[in-house]
TORMI-52579 format. One line per 10 residues: number of its first residue (from 1); their letters; for each residue x, y, z of N, C-alpha, C, CB. Coordinates in nm, 3 decimals. Glycine has a CB too. Layout:
BEGIN
NUM) a) X,Y,Z,X,Y,Z,X,Y,Z,X,Y,Z  ...
***
This chain:
BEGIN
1) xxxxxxxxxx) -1.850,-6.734,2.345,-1.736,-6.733,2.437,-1.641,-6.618,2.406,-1.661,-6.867,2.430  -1.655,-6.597,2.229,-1.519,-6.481,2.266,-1.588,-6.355,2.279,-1.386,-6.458,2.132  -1.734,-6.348,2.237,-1.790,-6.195,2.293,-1.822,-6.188,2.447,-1.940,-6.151,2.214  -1.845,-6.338,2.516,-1.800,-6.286,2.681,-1.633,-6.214,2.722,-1.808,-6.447,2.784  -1.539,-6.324,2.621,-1.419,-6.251,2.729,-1.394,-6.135,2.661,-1.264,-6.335,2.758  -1.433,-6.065,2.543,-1.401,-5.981,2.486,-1.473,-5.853,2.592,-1.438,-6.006,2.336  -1.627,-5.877,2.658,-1.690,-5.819,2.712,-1.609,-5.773,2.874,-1.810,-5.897,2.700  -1.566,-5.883,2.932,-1.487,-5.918,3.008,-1.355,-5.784,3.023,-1.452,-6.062,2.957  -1.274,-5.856,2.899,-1.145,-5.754,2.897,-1.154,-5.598,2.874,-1.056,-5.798,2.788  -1.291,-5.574,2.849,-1.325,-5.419,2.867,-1.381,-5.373,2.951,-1.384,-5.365,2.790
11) xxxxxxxxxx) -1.458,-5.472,3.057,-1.523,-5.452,3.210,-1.369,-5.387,3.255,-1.591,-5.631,3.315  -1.208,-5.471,3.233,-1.141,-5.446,3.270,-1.047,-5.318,3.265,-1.125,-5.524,3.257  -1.095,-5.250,3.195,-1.033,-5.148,3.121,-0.947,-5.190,3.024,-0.968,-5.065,3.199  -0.989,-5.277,2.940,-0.901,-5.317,2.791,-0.969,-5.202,2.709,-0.932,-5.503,2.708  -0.896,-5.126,2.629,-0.966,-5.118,2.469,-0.981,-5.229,2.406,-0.890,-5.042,2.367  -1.086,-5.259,2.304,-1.133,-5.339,2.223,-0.997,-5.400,2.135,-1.245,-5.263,2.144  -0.923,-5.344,2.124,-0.802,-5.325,2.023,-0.690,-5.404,2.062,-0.751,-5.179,2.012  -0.686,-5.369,2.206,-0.608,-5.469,2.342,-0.647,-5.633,2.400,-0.638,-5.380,2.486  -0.771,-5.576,2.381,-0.815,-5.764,2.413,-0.808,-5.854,2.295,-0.989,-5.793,2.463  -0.829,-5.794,2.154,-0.818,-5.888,2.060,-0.680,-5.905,2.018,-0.900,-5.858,1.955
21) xxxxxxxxxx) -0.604,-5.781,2.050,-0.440,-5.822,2.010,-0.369,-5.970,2.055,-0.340,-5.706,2.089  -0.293,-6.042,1.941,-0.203,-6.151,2.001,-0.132,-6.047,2.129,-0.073,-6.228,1.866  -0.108,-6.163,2.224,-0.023,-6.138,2.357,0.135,-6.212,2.347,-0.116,-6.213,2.497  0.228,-6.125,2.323,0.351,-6.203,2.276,0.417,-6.185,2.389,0.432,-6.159,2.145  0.484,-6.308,2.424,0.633,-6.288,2.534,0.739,-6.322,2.454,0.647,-6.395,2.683  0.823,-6.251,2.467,0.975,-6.298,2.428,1.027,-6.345,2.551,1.077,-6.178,2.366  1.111,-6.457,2.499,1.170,-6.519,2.639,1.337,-6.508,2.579,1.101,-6.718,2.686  1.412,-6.506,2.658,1.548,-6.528,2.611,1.649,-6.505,2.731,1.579,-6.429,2.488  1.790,-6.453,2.682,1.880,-6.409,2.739,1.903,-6.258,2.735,1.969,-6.475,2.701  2.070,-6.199,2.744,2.051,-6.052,2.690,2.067,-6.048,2.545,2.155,-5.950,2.752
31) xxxxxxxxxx) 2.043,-6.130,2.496,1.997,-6.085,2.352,1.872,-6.038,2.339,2.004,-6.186,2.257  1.785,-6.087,2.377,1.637,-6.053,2.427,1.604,-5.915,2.521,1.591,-6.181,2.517  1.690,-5.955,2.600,1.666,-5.831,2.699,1.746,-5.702,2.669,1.706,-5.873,2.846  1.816,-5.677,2.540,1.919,-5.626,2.533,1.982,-5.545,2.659,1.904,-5.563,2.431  2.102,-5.426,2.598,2.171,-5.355,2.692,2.231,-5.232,2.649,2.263,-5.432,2.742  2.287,-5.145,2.731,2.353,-5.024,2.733,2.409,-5.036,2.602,2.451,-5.001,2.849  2.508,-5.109,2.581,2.600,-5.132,2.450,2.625,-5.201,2.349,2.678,-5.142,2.464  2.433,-5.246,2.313,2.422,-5.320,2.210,2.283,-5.308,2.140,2.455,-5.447,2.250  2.270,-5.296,2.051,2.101,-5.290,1.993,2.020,-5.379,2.057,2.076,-5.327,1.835  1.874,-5.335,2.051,1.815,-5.419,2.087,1.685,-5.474,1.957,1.777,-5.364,2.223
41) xxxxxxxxxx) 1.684,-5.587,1.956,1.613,-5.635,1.814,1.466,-5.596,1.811,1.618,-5.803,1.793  1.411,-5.632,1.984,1.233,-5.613,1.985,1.207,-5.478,1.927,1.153,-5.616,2.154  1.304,-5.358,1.970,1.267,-5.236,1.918,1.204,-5.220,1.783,1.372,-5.166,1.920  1.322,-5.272,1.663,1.285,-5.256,1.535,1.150,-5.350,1.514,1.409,-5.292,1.441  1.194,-5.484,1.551,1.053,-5.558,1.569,0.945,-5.503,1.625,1.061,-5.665,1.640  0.923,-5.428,1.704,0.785,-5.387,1.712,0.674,-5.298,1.592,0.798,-5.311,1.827  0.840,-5.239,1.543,0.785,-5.136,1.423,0.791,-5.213,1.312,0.870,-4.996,1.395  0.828,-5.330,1.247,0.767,-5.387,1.192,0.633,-5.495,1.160,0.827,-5.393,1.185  0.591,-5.513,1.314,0.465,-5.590,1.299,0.372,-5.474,1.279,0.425,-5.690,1.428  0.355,-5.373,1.354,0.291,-5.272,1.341,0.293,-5.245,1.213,0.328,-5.181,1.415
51) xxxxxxxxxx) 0.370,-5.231,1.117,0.378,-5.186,0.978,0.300,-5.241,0.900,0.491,-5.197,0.924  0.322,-5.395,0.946,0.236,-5.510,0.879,0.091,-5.513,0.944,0.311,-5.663,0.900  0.061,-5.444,1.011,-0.062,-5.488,1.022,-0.084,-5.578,1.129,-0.099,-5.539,0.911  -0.015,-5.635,1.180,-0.013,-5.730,1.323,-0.090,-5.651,1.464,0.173,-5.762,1.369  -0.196,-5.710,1.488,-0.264,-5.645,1.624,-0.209,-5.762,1.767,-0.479,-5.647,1.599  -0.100,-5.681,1.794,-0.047,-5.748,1.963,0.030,-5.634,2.086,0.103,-5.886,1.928  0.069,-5.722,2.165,0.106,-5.622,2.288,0.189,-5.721,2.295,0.008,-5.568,2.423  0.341,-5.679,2.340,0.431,-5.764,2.384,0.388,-5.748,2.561,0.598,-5.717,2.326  0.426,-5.860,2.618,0.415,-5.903,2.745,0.507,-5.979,2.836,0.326,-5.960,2.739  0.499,-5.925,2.995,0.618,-5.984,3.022,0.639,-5.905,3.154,0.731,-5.971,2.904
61) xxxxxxxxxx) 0.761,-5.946,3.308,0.759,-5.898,3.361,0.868,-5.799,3.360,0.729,-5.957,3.424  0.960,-5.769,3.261,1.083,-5.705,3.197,1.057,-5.616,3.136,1.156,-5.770,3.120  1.073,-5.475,3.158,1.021,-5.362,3.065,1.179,-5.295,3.031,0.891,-5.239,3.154  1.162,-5.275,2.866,1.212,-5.164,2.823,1.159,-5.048,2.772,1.274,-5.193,2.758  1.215,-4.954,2.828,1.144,-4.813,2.797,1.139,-4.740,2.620,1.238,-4.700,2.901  1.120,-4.741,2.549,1.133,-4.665,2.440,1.033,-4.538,2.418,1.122,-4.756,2.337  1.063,-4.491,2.321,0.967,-4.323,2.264,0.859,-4.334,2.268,0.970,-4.260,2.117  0.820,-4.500,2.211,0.672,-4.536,2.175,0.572,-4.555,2.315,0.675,-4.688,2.082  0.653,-4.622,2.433,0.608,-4.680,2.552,0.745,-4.775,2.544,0.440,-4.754,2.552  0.706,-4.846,2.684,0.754,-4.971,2.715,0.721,-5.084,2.678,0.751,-4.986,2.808
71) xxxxxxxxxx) 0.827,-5.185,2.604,0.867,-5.311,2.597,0.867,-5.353,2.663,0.939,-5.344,2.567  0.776,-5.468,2.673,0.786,-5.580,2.768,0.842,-5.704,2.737,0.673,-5.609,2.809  0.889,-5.782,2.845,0.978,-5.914,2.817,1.029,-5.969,2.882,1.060,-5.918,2.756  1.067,-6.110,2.873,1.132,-6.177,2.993,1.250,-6.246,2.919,1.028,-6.289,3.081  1.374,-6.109,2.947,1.524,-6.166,2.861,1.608,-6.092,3.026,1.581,-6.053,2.630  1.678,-6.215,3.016,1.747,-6.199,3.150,1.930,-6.236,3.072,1.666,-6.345,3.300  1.995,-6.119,3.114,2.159,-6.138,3.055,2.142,-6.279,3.123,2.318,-6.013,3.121  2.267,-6.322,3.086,2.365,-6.427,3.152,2.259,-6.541,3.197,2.461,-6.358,3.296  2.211,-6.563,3.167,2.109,-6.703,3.195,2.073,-6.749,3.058,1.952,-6.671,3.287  2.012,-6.897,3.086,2.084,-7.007,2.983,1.915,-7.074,3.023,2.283,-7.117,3.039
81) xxxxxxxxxx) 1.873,-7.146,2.883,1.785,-7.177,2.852,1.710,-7.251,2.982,1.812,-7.236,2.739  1.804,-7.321,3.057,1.740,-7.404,3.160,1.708,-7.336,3.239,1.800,-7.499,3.217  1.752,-7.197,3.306,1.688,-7.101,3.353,1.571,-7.088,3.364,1.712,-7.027,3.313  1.553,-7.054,3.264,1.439,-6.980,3.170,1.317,-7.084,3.208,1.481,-6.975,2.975  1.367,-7.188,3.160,1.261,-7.326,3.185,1.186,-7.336,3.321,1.350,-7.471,3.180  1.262,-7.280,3.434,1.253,-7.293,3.579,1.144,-7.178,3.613,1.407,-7.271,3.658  1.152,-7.080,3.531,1.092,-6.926,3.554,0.970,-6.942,3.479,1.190,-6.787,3.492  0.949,-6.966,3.358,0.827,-6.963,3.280,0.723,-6.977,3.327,0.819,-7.034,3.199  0.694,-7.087,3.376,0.539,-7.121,3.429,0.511,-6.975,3.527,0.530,-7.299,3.542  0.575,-6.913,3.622,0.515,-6.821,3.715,0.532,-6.733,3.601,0.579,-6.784,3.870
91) xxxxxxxxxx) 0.618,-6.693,3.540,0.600,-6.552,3.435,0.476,-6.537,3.348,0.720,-6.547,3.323  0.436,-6.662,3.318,0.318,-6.731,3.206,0.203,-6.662,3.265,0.292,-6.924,3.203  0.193,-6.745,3.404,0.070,-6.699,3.518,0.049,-6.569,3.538,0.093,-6.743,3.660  0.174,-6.521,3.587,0.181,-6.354,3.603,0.070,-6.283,3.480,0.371,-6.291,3.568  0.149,-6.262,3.331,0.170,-6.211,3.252,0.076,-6.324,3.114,0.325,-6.181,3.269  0.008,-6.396,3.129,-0.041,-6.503,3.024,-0.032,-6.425,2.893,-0.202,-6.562,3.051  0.024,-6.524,2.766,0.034,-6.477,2.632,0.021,-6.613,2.557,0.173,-6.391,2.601  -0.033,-6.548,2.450,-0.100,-6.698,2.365,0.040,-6.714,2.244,-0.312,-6.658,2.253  0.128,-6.648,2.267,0.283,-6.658,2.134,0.366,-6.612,2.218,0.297,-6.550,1.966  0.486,-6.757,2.205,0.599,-6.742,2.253,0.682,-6.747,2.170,0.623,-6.809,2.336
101) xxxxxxxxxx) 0.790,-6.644,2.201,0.937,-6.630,2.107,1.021,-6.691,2.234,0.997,-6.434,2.044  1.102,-6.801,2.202,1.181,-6.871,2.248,1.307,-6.802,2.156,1.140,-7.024,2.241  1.420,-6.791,2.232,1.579,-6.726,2.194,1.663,-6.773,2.282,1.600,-6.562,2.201  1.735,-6.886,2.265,1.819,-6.933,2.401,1.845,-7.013,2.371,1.779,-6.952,2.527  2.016,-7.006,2.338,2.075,-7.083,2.285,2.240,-7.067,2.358,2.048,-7.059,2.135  2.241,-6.931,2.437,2.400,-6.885,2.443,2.439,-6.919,2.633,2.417,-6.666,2.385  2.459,-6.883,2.658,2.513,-6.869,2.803,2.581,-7.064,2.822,2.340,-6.808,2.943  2.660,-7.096,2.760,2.707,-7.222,2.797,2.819,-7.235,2.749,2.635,-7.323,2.765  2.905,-7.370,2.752,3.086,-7.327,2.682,3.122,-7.489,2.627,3.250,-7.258,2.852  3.144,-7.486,2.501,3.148,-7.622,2.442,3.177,-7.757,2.560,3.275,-7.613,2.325
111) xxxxxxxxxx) 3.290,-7.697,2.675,3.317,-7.827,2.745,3.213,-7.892,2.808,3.409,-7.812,2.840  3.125,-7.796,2.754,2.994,-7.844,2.888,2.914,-7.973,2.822,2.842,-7.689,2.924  2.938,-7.960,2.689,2.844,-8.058,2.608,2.688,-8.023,2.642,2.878,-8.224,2.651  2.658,-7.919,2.602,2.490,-7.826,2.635,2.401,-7.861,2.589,2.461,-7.693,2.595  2.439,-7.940,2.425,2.289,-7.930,2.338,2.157,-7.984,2.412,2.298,-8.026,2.193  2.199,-8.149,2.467,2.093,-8.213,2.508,2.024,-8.126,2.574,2.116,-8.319,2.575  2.108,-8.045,2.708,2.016,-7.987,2.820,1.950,-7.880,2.795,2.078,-7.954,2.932  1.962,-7.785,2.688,1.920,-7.659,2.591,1.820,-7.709,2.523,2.029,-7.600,2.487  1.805,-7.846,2.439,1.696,-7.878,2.391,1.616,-7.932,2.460,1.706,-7.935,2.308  1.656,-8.033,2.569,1.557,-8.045,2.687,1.463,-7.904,2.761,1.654,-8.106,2.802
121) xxxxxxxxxx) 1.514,-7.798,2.816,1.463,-7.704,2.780,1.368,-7.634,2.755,1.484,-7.700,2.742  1.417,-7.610,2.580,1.272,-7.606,2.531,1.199,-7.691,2.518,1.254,-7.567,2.436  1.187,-7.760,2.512,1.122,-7.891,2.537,0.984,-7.903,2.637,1.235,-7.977,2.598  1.041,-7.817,2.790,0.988,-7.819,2.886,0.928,-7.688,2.840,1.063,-7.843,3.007  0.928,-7.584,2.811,0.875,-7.479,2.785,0.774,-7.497,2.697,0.955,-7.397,2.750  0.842,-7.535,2.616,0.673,-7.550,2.493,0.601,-7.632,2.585,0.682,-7.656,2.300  0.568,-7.776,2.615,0.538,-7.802,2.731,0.464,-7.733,2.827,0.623,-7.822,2.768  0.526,-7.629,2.902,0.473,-7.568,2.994,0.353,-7.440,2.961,0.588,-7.529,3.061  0.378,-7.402,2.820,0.308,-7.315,2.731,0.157,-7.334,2.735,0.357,-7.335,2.593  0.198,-7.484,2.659,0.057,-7.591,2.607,0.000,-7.579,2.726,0.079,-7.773,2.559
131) xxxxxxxxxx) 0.030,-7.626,2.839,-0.030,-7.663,2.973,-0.085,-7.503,3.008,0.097,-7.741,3.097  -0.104,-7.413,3.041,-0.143,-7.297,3.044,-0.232,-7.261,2.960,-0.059,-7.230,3.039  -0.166,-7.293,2.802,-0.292,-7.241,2.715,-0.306,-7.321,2.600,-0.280,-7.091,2.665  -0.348,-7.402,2.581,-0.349,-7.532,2.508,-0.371,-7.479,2.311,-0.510,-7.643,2.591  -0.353,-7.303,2.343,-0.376,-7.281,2.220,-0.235,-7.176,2.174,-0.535,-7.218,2.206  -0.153,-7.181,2.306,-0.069,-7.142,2.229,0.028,-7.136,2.085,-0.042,-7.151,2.282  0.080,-7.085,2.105,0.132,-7.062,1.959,0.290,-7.031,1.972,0.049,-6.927,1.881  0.388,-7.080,1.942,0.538,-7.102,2.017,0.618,-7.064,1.884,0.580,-7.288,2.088  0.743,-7.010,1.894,0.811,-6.975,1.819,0.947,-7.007,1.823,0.789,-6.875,1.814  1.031,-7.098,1.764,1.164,-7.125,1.833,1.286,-7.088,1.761,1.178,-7.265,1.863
141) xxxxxxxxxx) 1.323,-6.999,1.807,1.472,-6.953,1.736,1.570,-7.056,1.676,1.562,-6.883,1.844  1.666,-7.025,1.612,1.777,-7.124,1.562,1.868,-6.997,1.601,1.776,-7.197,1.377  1.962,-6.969,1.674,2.009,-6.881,1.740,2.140,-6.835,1.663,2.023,-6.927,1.874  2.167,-6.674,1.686,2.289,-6.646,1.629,2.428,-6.751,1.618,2.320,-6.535,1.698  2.457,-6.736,1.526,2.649,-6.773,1.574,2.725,-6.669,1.601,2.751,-6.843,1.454  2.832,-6.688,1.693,2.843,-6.621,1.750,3.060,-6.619,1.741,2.737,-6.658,1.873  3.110,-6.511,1.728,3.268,-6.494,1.692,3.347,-6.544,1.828,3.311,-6.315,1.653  3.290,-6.591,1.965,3.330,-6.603,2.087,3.354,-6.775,2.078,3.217,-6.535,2.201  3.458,-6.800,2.015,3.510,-6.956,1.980,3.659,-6.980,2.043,3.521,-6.981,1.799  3.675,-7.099,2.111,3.548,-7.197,2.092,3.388,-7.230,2.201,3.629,-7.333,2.090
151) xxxxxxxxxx) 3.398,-7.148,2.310,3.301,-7.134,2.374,3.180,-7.167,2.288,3.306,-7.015,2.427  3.132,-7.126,2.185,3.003,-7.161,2.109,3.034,-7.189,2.005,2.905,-7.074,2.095  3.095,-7.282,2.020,3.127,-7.379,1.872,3.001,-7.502,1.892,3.330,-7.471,1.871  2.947,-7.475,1.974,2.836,-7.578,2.004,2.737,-7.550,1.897,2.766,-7.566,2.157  2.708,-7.401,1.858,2.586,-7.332,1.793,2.541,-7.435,1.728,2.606,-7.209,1.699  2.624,-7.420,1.544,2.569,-7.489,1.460,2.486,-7.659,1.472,2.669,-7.479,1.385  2.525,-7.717,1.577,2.506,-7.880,1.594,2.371,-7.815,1.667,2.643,-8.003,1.699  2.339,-7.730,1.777,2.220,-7.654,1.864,2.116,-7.663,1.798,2.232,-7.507,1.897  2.134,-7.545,1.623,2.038,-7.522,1.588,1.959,-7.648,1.525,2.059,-7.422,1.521  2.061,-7.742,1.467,2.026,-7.867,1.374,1.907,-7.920,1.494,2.186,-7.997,1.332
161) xxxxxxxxxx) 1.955,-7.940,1.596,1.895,-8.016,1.708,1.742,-7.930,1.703,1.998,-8.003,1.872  1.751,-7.813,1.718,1.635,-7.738,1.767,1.531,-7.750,1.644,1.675,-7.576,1.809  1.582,-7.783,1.493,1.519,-7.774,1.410,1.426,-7.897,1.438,1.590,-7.757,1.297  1.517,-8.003,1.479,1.458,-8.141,1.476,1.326,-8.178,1.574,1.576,-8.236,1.515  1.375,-8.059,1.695,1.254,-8.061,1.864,1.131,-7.934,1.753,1.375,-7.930,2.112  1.128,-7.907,1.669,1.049,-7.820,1.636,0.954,-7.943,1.551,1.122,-7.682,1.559  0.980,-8.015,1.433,0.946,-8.079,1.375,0.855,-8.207,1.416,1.033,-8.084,1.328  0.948,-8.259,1.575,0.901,-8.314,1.632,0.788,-8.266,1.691,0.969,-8.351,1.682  0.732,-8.175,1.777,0.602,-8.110,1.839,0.567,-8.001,1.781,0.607,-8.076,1.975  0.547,-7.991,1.603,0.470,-7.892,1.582,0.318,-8.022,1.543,0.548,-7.767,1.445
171) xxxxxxxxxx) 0.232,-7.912,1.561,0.086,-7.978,1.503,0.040,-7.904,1.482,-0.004,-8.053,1.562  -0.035,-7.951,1.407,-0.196,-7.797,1.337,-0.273,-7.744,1.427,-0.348,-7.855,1.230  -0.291,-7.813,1.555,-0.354,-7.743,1.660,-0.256,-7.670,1.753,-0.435,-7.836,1.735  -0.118,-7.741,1.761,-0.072,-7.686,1.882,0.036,-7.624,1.800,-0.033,-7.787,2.012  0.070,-7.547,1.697,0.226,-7.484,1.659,0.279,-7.484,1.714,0.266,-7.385,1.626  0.418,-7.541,1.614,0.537,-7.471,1.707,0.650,-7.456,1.567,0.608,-7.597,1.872  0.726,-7.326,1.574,0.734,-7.250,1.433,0.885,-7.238,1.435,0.645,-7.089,1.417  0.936,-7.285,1.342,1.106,-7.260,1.353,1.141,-7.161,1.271,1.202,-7.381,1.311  1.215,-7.060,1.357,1.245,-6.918,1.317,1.433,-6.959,1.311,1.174,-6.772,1.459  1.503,-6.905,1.167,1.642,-6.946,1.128,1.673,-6.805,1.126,1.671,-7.040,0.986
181) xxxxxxxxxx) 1.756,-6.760,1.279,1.820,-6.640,1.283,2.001,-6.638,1.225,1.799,-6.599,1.445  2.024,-6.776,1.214,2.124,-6.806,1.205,2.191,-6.783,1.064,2.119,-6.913,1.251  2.112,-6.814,0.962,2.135,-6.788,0.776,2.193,-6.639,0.777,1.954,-6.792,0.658  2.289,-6.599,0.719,2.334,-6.466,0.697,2.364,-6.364,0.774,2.270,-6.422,0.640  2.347,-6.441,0.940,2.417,-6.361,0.998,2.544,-6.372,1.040,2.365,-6.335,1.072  2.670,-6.245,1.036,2.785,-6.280,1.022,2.862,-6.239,1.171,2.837,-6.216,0.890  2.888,-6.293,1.260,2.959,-6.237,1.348,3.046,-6.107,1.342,3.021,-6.323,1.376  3.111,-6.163,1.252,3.243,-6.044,1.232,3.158,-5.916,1.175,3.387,-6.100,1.095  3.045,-5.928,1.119,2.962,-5.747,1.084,2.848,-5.764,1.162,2.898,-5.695,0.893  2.819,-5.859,1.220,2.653,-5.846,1.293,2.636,-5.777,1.445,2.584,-6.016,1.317
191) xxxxxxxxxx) 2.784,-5.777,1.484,2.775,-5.807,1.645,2.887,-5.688,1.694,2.829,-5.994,1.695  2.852,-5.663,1.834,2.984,-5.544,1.888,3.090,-5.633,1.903,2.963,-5.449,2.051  3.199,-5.601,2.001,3.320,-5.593,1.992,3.322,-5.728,2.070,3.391,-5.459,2.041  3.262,-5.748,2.159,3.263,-5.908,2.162,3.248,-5.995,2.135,3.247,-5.952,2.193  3.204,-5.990,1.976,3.122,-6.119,1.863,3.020,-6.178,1.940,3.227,-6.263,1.807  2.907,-6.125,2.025,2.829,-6.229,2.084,2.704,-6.147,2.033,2.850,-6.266,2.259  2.687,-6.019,2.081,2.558,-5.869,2.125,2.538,-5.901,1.968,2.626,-5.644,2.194  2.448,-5.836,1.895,2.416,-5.784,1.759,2.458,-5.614,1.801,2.227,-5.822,1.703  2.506,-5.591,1.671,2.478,-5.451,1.652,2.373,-5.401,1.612,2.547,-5.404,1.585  2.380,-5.255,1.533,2.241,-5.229,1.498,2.193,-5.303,1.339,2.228,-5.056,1.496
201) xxxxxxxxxx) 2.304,-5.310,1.276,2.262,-5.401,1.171,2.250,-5.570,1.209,2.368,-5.379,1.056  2.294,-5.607,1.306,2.273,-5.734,1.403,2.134,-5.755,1.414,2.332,-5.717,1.551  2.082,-5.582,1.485,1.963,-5.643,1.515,1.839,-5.611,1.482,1.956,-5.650,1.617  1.895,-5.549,1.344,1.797,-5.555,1.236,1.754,-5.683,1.162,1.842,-5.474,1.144  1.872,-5.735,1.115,1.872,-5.860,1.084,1.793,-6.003,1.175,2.008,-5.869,1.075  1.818,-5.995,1.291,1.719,-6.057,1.383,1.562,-5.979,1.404,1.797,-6.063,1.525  1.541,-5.903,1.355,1.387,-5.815,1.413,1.364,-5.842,1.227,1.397,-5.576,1.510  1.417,-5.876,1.144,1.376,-5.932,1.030,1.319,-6.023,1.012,1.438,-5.949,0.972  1.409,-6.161,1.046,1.353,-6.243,1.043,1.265,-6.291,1.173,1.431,-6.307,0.997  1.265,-6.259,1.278,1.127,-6.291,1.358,0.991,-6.212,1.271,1.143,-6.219,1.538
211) xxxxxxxxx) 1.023,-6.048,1.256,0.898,-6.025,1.151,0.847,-6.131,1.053,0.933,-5.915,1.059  0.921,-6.148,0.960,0.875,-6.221,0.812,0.810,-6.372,0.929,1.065,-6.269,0.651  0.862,-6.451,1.025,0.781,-6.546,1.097,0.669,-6.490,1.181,0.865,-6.621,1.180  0.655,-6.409,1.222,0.562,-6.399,1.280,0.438,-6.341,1.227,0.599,-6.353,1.365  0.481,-6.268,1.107,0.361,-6.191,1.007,0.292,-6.294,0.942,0.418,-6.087,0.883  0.356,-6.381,0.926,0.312,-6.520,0.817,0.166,-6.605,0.900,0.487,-6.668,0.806  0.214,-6.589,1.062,0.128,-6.686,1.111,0.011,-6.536,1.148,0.207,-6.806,1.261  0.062,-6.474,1.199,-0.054,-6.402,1.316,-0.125,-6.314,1.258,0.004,-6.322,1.444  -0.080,-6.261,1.144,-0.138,-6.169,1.049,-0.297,-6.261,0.953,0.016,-6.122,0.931
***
């Protein structure tokens, strides 16, 4: 079976190199998608899986342009995990990838009382993953904190929660991998002038620790 689709993805014009690579989507917000006036994390992250030895193609209907080629991804500013939830399945179809980076934790404001509906969520995403490719492989952020208080004073109680939806549906067949972006990163030095964006040491620090998680499994 895998020397048909391997045969397959080069009928298609794959290189050999391309069809066996993991297929990663990042999903998120504009942290994910970054912007004009803030680092963007996938950048450095790409040059560290590559460093390590990681054979993948990021994927996605969201391109950022860099030196190397284009980044692909599905990080949309200003949208909020439930979004995201609504969009996945056609982005999945579009664009299919066997590893998801889940990042979505921000676009909401303490009065809202968010956690439930943020972890519901992902919830539905991993979910919707499995159902597509029953071998995916899911990755779930514990998301920055963020200096924009009290609007995301929600964070810390978020990530506890997200640790707990990770624990709950990981299995040996179906992963699902809790990535802690949250340990040592400091608002007041991580982030631009609005305590939310990472800077470039922001988003080094995030393209860190998704590396050290993602080298562990896919490598």
């Amino acid at each position: 079976m895998v020397l048909r689709l391997l045969c397959l993805c080069l009928a298609c014009g794959l290189s050999a190199a391309e069809a066996t690579a993991y297929r990663i989507m990042a999903v998120g917000d504009s942290i994910t998608q970054g912007g004009k006036t803030f680092a963007i994390y996938r950048i450095p992250l790409a040059a560290k899986l590559q460093a390590a030895g990681v054979r993948f193609v990021f994927v996605g209907s969201q391109k950022t342009d860099t030196p190397q080629g284009p980044l692909w991804h599905e990080g949309y500013g200003g949208k909020n995990a439930e979004y995201l939830a609504t969009i996945l399945e056609a982005k999945l179809k579009a664009n299919p990838a066997n590893v998801l980076m889940l990042q979505a934790g921000h676009n909401h404001f303490i009065e809202e009382k968010p956690i439930a509906g943020i972890v519901a969520a992902h919830r539905e995403m991993i979910a919707t993953a499995r159902r597509l490719n029953p071998k995916a492989i899911v990755f779930v952020a514990q998301v920055i904190p963020s200096g924009k208080l009290p609007k995301y004073s929600y964070i810390p109680e978020l990530n506890a929660a997200l640790a707990g939806l990770v624990k709950e549906l990981h299995r040996s067949e179906q992963p699902v991998y809790l990535v802690d972006l949250a340990t040592d990163f400091d608002p007041a030095k991580d982030t631009i002038a609005d305590l939310v964006h990472p800077n470039t040491a922001g988003a080094e620090k995030i393209a860190q620790r998704w590396s050290e998680a993602l080298t562990k499994v896919l490598k």
